[in-house]
C-alpha positions in Angstrom: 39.1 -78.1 2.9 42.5 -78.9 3.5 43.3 -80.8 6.3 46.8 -80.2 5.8 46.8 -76.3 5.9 48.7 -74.7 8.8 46.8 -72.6 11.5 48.0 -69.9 13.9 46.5 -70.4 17.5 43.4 -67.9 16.8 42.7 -69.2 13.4 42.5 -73.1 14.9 40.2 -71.3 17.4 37.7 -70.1 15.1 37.8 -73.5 12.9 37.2 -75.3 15.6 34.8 -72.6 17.6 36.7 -73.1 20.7 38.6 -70.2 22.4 42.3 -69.6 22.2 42.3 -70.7 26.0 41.1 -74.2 24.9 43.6 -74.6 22.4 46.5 -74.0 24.6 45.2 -76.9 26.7 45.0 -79.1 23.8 48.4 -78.0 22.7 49.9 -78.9 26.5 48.2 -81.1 28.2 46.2 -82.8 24.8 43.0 -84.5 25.0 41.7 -88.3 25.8 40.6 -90.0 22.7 37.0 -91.7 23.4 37.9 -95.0 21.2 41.4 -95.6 22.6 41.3 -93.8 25.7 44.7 -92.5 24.9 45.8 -89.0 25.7 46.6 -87.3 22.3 48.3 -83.9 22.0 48.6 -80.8 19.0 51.7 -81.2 17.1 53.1 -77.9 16.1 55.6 -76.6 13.4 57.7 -73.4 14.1 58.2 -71.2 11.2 60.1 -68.3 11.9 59.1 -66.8 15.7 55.0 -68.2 15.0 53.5 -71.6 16.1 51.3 -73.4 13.7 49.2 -76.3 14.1 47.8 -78.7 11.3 44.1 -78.1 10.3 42.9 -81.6 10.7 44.4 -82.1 14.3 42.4 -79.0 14.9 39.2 -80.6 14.1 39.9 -84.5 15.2 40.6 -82.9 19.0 37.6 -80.7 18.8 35.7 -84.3 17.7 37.3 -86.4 20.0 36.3 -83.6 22.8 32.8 -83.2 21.7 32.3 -86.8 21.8 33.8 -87.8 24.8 31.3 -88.0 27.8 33.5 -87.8 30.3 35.1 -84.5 28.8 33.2 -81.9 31.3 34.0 -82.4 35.0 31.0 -79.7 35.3 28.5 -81.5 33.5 29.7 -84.5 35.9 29.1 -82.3 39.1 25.9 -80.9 38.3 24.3 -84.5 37.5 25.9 -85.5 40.4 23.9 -82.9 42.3 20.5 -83.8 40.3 21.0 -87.5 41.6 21.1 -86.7 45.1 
């Protein structure tokens, strides 16, 4: 696997088995890193008129997402409501 490989938007979608949707996000707004608690983006290259994004970015956000607990405000909401 090569970490360094570039991906177009649907290909880092299916390596990470997000949707495209999900991707965009990480490539504007990024994602909050559970160790650091930083806010970390997708770095892109332009080649031509198409975006790319690095393989291993791909799969650290999708990591960093997954392990986060805080990641799903409706998971929040609907403990939230079990609580009450």
């Amino acid at each position: 696997m090569n970490l360094d490989a570039l991906l177009t938007r649907q290909q880092a979608a299916r390596r990470a088995n997000v949707t495209t949707a999900v991707i965009d996000q990480w490539l504007r707004r990024g994602w909050i890193c559970p160790d650091s608690g930083e806010r970390r983006a997708l770095g892109t290259r332009l080649i031509g008129r198409t975006r790319y994004i690095r393989h291993g970015d791909v799969l650290r956000a999708e990591r960093d997402t997954r392990l986060n607990p805080s990641r799903s405000h409706r998971r929040l909401a609907y403990e939230g409501d079990q609580a009450a």
